[in-house]
DSSP file (Angstrom, degrees, kcal/mol; ACC not computed):
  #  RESIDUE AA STRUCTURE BP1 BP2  ACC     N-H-->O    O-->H-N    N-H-->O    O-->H-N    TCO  KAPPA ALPHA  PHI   PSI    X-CA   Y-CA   Z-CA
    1    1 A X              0   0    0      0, 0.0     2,-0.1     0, 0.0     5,-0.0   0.000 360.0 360.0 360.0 123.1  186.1  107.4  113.7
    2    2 A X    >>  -     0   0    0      1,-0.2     4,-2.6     4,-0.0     3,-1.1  -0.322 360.0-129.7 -64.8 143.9  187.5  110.8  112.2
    3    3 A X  H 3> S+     0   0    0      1,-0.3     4,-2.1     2,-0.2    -1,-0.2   0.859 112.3  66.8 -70.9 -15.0  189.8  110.2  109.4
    4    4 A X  H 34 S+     0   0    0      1,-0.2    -1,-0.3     2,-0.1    -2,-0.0   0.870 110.7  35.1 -59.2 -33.9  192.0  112.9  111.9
    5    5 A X  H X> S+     0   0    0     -3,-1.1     4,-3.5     2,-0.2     3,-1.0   0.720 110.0  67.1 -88.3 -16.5  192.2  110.0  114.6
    6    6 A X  H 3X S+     0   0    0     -4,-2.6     4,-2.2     1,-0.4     5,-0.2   0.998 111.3  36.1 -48.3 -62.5  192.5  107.2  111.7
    7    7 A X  H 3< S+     0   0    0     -4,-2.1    -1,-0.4    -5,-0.3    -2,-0.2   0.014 108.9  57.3 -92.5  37.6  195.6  108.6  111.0
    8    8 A X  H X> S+     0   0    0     -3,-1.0     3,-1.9     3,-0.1     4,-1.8   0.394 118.8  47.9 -75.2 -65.7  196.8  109.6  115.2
    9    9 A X  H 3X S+     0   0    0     -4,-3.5     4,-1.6     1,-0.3    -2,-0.2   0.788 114.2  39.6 -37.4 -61.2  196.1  105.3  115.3
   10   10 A X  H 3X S+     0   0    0     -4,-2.2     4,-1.9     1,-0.3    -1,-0.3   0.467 113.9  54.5 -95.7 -13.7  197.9  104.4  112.3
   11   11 A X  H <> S+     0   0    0     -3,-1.9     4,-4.6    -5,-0.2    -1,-0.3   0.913 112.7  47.1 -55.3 -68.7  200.6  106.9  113.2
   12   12 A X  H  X S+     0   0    0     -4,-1.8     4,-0.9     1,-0.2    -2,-0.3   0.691 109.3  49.3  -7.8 -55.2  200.8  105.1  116.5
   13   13 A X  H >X S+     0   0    0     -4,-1.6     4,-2.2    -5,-0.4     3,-0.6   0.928 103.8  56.9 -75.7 -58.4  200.9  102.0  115.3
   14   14 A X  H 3X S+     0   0    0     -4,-1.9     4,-1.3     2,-0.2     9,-0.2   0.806 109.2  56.5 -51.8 -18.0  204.1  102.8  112.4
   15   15 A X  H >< S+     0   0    0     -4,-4.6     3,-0.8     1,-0.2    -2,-0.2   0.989 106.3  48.0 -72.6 -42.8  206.0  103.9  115.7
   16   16 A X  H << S+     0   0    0     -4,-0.9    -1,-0.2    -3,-0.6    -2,-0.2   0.754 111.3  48.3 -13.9 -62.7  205.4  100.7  117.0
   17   17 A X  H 3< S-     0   0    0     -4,-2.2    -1,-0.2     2,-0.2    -2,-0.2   0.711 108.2-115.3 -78.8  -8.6  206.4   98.9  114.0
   18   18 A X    <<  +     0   0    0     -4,-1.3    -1,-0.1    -3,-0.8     5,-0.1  -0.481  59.4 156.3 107.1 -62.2  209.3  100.5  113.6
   19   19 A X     >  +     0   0    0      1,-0.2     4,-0.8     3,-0.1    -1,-0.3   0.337  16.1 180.0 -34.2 112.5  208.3  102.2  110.1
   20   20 A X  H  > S+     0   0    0      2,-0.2     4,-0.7     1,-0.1    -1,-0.2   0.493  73.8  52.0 -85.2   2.3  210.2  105.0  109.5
   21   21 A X  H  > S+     0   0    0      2,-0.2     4,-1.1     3,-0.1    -1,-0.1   0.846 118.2  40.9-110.8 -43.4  208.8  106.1  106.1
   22   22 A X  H  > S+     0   0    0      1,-0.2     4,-0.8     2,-0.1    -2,-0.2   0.876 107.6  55.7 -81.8 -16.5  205.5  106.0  107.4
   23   23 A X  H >X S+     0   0    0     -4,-0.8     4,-2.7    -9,-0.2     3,-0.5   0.931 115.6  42.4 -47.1 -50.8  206.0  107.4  110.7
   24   24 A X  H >X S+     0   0    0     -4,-0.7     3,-1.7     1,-0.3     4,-0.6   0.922 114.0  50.5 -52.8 -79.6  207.6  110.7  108.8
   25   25 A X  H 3< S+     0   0    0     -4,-1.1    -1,-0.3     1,-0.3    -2,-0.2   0.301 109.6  44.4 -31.3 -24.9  205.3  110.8  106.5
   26   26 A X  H <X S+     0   0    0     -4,-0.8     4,-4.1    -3,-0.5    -1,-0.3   0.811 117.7  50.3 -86.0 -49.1  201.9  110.6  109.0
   27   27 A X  H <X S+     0   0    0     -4,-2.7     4,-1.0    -3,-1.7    -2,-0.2   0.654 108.7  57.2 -76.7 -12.0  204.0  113.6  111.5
   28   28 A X  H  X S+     0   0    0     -4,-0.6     4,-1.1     2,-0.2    -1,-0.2   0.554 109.3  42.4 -53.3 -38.8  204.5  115.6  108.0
   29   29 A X  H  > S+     0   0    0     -5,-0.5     4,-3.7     2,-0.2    -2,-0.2   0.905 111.2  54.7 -92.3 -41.4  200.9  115.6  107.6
   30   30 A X  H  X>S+     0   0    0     -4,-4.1     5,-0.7     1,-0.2     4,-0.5   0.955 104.0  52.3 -49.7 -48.6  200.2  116.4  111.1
   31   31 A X  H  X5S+     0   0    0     -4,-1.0     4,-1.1     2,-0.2    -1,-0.2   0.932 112.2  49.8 -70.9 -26.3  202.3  119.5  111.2
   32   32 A X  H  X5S+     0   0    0     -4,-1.1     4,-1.3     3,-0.1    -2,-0.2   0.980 108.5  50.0 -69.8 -47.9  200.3  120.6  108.1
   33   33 A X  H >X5S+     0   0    0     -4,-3.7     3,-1.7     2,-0.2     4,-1.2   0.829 119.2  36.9 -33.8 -92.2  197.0  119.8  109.9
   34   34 A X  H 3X5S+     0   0    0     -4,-0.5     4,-3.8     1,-0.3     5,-0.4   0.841 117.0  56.3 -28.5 -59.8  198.2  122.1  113.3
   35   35 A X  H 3X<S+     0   0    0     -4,-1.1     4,-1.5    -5,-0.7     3,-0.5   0.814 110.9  45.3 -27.2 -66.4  199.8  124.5  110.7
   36   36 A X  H <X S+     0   0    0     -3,-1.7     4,-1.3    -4,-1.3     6,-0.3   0.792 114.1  42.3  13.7 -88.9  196.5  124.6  109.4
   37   37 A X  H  <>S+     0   0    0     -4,-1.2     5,-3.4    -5,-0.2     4,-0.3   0.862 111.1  55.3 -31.4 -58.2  194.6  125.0  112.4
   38   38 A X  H  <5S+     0   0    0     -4,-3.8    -2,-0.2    -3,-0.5    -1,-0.2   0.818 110.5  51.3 -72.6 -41.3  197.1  127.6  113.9
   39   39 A X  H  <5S+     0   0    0     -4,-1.5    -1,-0.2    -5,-0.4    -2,-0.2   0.552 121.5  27.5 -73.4 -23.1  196.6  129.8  110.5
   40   40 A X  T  <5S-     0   0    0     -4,-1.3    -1,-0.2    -5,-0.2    -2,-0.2   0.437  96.8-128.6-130.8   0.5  193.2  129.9  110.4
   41   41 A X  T   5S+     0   0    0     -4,-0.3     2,-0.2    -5,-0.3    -3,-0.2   0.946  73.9 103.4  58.8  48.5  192.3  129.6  114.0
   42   42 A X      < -     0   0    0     -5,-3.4     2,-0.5    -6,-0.3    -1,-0.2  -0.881  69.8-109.1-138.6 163.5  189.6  126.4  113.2
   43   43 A X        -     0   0    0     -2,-0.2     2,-0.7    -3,-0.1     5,-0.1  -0.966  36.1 -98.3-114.2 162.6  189.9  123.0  113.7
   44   44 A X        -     0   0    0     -2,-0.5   -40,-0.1     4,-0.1     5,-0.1  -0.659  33.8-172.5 -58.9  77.2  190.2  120.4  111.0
   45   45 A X    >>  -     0   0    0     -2,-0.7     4,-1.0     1,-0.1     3,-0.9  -0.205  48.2 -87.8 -45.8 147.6  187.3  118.7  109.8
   46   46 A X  H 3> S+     0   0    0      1,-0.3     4,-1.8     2,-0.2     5,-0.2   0.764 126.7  55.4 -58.6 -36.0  187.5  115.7  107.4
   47   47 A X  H 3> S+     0   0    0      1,-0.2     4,-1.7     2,-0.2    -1,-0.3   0.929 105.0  50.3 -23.7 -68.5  187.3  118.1  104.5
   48   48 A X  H <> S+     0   0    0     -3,-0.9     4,-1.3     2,-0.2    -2,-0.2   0.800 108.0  49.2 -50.2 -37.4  190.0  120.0  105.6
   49   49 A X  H  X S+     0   0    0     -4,-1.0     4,-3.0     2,-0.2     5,-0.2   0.855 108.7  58.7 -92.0 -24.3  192.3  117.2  106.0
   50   50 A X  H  X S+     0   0    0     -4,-1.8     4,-3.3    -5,-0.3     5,-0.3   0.981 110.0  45.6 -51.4 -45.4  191.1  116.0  102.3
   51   51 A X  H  X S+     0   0    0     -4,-1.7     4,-1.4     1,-0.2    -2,-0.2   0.962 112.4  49.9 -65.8 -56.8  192.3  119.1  101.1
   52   52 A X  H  X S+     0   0    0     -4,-1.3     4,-2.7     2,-0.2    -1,-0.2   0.736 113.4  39.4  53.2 -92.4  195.0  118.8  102.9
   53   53 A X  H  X S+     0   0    0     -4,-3.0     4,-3.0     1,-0.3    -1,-0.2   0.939 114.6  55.7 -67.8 -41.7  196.1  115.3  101.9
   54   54 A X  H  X S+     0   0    0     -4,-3.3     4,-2.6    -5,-0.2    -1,-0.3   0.797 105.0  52.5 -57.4 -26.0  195.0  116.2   98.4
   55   55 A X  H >X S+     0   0    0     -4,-1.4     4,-1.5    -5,-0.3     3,-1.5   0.941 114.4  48.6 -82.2 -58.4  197.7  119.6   98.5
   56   56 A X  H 3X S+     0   0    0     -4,-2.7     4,-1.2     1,-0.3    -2,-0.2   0.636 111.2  40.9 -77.3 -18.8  200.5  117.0   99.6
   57   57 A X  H 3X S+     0   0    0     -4,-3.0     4,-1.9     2,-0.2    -1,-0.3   0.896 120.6  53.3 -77.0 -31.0  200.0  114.2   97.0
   58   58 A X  H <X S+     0   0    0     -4,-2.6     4,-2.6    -3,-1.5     3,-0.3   0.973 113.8  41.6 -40.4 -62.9  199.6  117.6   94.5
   59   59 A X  H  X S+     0   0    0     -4,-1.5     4,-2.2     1,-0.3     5,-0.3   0.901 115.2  45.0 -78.3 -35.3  202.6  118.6   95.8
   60   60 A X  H >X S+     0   0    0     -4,-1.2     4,-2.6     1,-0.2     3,-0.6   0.954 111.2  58.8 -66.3 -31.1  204.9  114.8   95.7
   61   61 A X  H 3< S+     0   0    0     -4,-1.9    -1,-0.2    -3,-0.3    -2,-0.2   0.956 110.5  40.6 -82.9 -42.6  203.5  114.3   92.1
   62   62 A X  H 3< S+     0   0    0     -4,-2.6     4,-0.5     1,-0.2    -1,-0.3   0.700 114.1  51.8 -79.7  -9.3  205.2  117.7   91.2
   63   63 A X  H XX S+     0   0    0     -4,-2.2     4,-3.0    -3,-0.6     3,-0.9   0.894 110.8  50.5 -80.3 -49.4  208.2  116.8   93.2
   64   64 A X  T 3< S+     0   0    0     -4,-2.6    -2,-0.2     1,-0.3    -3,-0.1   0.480 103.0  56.5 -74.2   6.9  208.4  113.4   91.3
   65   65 A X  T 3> S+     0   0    0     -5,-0.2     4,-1.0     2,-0.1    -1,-0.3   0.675 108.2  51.9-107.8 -16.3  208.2  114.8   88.1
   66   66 A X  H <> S+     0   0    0     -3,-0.9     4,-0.8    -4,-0.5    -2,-0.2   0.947 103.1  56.5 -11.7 -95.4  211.0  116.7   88.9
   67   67 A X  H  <>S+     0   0    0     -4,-3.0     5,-2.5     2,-0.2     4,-0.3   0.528 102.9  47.8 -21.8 -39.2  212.8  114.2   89.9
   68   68 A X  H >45S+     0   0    0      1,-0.2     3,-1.3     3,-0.2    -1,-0.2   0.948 104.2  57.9 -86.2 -44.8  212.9  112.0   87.1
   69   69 A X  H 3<5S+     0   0    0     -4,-1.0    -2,-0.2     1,-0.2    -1,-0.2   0.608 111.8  45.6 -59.8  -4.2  213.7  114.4   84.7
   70   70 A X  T 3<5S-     0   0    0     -4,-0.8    -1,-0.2     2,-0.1    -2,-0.2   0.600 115.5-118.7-103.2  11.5  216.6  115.1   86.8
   71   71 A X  T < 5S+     0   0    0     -3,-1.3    -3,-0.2    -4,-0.3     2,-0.1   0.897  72.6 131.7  29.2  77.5  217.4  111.6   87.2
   72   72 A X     >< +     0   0    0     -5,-2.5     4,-0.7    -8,-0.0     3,-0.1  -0.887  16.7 158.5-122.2  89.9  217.1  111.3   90.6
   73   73 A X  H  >  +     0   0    0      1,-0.2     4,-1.7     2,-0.2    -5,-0.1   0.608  67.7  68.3 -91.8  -8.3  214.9  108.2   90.4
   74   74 A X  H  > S+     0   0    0      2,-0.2     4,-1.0     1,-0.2    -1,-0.2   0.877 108.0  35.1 -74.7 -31.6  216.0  107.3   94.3
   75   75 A X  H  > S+     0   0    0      2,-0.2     4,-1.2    -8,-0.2    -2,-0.2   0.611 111.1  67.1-112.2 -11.5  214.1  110.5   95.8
   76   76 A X  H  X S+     0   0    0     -4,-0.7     4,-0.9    -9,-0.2     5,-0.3   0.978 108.0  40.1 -55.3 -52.9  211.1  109.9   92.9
   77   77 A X  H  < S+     0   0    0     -4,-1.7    -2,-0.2     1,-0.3    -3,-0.1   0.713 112.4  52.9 -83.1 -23.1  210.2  106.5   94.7
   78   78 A X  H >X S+     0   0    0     -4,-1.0     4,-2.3     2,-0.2     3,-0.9   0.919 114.2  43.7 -37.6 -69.2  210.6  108.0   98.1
   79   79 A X  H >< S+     0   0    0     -4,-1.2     2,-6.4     1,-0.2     3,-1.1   0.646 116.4  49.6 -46.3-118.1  208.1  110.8   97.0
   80   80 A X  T 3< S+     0   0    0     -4,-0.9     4,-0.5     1,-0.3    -1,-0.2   0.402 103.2  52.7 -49.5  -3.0  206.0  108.2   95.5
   81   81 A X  T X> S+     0   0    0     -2,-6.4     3,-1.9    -3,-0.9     4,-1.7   0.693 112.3  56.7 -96.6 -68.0  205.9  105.7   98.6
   82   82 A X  H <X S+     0   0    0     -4,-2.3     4,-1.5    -3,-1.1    -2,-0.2   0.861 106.8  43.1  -8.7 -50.2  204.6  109.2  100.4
   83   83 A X  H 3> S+     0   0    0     -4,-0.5     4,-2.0    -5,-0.3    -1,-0.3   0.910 113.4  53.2 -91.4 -22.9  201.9  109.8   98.2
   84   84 A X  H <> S+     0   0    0     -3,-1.9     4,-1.2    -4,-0.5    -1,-0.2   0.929 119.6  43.4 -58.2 -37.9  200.8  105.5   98.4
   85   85 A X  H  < S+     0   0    0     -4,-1.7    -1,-0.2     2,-0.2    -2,-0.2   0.715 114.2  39.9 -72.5 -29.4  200.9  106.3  101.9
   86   86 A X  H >< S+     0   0    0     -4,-1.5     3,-1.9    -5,-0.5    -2,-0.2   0.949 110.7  69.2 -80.2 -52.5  199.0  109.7  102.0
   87   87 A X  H >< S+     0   0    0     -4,-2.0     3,-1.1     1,-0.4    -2,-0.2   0.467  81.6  77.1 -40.6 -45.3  196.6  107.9   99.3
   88   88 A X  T 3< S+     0   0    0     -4,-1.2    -1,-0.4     1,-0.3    -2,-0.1   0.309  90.0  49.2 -17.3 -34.0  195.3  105.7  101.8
   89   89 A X  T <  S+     0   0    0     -3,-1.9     2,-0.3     2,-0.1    -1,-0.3  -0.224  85.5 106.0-135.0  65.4  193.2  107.9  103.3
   90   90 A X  S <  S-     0   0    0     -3,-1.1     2,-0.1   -37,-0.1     3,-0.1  -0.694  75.4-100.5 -91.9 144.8  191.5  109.3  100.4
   91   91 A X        -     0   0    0     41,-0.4    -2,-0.1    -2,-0.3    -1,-0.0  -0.450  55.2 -76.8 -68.7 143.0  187.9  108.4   99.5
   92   92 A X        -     0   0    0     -2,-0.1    -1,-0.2     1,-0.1     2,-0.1  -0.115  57.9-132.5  -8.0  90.6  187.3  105.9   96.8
   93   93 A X        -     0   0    0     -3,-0.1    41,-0.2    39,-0.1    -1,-0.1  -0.344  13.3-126.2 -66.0 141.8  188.0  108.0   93.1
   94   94 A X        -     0   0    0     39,-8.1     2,-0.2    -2,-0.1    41,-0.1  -0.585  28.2-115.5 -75.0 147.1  185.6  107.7   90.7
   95   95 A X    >>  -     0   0    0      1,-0.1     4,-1.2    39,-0.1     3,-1.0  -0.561  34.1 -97.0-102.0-165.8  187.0  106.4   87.0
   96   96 A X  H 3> S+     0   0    0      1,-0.3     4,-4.4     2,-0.2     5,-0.1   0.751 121.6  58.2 -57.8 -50.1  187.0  108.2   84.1
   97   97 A X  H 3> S+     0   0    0      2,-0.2     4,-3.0     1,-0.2     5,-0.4   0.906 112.7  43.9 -16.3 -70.5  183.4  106.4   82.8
   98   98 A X  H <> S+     0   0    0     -3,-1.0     4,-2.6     1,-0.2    -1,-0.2   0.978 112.4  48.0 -59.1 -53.8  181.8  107.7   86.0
   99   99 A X  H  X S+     0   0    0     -4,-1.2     4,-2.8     1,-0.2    -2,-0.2   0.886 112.4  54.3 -47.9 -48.9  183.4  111.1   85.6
  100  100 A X  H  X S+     0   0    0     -4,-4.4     4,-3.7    -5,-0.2    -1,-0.2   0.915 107.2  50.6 -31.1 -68.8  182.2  110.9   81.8
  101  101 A X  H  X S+     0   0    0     -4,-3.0     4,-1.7     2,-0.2    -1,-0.2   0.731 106.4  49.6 -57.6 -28.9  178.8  110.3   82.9
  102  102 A X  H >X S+     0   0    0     -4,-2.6     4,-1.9    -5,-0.4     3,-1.1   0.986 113.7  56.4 -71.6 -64.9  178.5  113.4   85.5
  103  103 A X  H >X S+     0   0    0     -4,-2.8     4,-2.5     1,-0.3     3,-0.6   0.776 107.3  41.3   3.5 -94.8  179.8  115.1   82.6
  104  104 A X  H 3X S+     0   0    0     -4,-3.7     4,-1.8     1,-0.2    -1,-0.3   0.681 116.1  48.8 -26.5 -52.8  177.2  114.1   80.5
  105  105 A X  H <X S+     0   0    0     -4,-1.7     4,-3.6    -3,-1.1    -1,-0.2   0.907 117.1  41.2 -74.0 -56.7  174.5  114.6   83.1
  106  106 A X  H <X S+     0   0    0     -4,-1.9     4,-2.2    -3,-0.6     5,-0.3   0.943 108.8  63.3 -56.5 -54.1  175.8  118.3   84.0
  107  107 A X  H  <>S+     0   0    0     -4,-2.5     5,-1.1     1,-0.2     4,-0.2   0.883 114.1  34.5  -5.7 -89.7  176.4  119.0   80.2
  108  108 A X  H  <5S+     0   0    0     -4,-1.8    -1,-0.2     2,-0.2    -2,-0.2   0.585 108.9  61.8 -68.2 -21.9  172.8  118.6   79.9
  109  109 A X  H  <5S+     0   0    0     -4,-3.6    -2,-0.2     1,-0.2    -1,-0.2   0.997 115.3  38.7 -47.8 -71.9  171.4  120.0   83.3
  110  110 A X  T  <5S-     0   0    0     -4,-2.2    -2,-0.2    10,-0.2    -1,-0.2   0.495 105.0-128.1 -73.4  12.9  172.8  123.2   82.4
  111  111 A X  T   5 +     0   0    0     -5,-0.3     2,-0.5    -4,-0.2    -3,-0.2   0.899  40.0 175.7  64.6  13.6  172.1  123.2   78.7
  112  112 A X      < +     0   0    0     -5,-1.1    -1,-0.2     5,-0.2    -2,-0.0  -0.625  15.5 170.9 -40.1 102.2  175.8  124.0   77.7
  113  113 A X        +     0   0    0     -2,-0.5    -1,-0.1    -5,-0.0    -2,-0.1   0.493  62.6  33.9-117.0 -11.4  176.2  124.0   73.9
  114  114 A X  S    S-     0   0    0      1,-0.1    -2,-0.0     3,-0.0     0, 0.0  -0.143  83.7-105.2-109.2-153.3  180.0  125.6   73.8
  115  115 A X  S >  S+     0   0    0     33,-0.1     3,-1.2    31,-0.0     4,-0.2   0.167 114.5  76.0-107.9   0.7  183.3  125.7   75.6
  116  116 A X  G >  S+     0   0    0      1,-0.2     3,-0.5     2,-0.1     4,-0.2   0.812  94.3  50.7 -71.4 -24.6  182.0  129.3   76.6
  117  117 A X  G 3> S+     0   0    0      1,-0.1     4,-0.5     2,-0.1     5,-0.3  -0.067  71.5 113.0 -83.3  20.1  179.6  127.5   79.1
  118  118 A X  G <4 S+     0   0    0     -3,-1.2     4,-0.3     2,-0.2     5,-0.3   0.753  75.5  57.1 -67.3 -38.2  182.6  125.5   80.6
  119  119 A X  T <> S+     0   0    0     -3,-0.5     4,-2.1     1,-0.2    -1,-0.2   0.994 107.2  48.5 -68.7 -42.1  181.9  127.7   84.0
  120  120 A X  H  > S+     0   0    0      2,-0.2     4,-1.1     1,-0.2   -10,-0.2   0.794 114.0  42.6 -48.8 -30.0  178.2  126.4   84.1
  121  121 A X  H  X S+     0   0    0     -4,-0.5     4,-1.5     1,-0.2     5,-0.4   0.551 111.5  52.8 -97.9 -69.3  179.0  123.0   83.7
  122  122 A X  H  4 S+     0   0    0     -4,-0.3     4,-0.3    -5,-0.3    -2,-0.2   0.977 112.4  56.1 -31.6 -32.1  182.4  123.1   86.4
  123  123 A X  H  < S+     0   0    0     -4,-2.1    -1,-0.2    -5,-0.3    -3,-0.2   0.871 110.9  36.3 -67.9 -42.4  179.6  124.8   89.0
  124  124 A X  H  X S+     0   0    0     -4,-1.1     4,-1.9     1,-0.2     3,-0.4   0.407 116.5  56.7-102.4 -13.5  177.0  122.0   88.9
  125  125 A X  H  X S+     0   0    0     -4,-1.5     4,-1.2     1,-0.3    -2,-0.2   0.634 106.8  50.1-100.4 -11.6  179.9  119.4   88.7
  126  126 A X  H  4 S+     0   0    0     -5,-0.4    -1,-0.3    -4,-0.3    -2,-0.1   0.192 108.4  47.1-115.5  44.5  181.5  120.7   92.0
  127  127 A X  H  4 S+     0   0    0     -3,-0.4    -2,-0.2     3,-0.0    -1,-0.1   0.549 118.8  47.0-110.2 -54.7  178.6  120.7   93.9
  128  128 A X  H  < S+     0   0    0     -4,-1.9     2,-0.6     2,-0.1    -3,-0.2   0.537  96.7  73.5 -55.7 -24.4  177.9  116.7   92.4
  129  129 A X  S  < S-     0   0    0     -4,-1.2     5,-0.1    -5,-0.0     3,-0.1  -0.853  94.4-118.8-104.0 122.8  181.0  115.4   92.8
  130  130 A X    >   -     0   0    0     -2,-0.6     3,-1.9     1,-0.1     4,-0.1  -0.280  46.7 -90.2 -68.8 155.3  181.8  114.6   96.6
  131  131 A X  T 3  S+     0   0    0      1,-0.2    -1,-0.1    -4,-0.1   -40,-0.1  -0.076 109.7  13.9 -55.1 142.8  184.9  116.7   97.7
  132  132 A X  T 3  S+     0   0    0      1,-0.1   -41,-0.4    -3,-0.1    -1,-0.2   0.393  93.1 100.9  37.5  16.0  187.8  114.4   96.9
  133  133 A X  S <  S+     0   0    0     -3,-1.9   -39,-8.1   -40,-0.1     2,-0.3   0.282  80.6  28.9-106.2  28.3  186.7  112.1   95.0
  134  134 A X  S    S-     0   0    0    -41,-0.2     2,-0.4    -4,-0.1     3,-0.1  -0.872  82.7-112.2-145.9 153.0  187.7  113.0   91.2
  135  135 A X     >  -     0   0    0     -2,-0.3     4,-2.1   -41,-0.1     5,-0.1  -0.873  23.6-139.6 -63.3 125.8  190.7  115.0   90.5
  136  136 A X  H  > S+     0   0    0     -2,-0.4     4,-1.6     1,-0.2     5,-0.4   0.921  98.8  67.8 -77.5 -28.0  189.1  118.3   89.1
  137  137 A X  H  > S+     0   0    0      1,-0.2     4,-1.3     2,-0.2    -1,-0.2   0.989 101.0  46.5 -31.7 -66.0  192.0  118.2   86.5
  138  138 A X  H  > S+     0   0    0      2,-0.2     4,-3.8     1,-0.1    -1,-0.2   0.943 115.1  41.3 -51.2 -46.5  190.6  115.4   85.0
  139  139 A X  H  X S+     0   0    0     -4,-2.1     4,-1.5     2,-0.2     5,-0.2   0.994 103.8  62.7 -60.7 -61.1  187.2  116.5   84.9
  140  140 A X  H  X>S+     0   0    0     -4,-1.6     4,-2.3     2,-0.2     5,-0.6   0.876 114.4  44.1 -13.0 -94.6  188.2  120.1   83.7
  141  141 A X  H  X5S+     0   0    0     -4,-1.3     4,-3.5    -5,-0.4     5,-0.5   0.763 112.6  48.6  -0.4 -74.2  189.7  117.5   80.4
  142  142 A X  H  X5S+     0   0    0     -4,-3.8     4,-2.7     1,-0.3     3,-0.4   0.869 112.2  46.8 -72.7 -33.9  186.9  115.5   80.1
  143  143 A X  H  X5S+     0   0    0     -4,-1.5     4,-1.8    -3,-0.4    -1,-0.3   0.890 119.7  41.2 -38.2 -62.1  184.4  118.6   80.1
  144  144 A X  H  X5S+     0   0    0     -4,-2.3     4,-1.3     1,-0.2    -1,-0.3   0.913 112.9  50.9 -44.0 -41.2  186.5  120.4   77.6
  145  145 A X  H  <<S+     0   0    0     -4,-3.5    -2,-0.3    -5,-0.6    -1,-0.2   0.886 118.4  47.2 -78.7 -35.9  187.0  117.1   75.6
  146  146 A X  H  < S+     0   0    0     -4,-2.7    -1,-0.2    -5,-0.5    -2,-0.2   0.898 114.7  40.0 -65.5 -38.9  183.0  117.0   75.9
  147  147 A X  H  <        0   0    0     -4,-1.8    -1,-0.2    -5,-0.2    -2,-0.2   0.484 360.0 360.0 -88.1 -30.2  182.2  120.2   75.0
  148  148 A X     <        0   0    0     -4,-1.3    -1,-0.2    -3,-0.2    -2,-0.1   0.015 360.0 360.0 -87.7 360.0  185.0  120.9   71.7
């Protein structure tokens, strides 16, 4: 099953239950998907909608950091039930340990000794790391942290 019909079911299903926060929140993601689609004249492969899901939790995290500093902590937790909800159909994430260890492993594949070789090691680490399972933020970090 494509993770595009996963979430068609599991829309389905919140209409059905009544749930309004996940109901929005599934037809939110759909109009990006079509958006999506319409803009680039493709359809949406499970990649795409990883990217996807990954730009809308991007985008609630920055809304809920917002939000708190403006202490509006009612429309943080609204944003933050979004992204539990979006989160869902994200792949496993690795933690930091594993990420460490691709590090490590890339580090030494390419034979990086600086932070001037940061691109070399970010090249081989986004080929290794399946699409959407690390934040590359994090990694970026630990690669720096690895590398200093």
């Amino acid at each position: 099953m494509s993770l595009l019909s996963e979430i068609q079911s599991d829309l389905k299903q919140a209409m059905l239950d009544k749930d309004e926060l996940t109901r929005d929140t599934l037809r939110m993601f759909k109009s990006e998907v079509q958006k999506f689609e319409i803009d680039n004249k493709e359809t949406a492969d499970d990649a795409k909608v990883l990217q996807i899901i990954n730009k809308m939790i991007k985008q609630r995290n920055d809304s809920i950091t917002q939000f708190t500093n403006g202490g509006r902590s009612d429309l943080a937790e609204k944003e933050q039930s979004e992204v539990d909800i979006l989160s869902k159909y994200k792949p496993q994430q690795l933690n930091e340990a594993e990420i460490t260890s691709k590090v490590k492993t890339a580090i030494t594949e390419s034979g990086a000794a600086s932070m001037q070789d940061i691109g070399k090691v970010m090249g081989i680490l986004k080929t290794s790391i399946a699409s959407g399972t690390a934040d590359m933020g994090i990694v970026s970090k630990i690669v720096k942290e690895q590398l200093s």
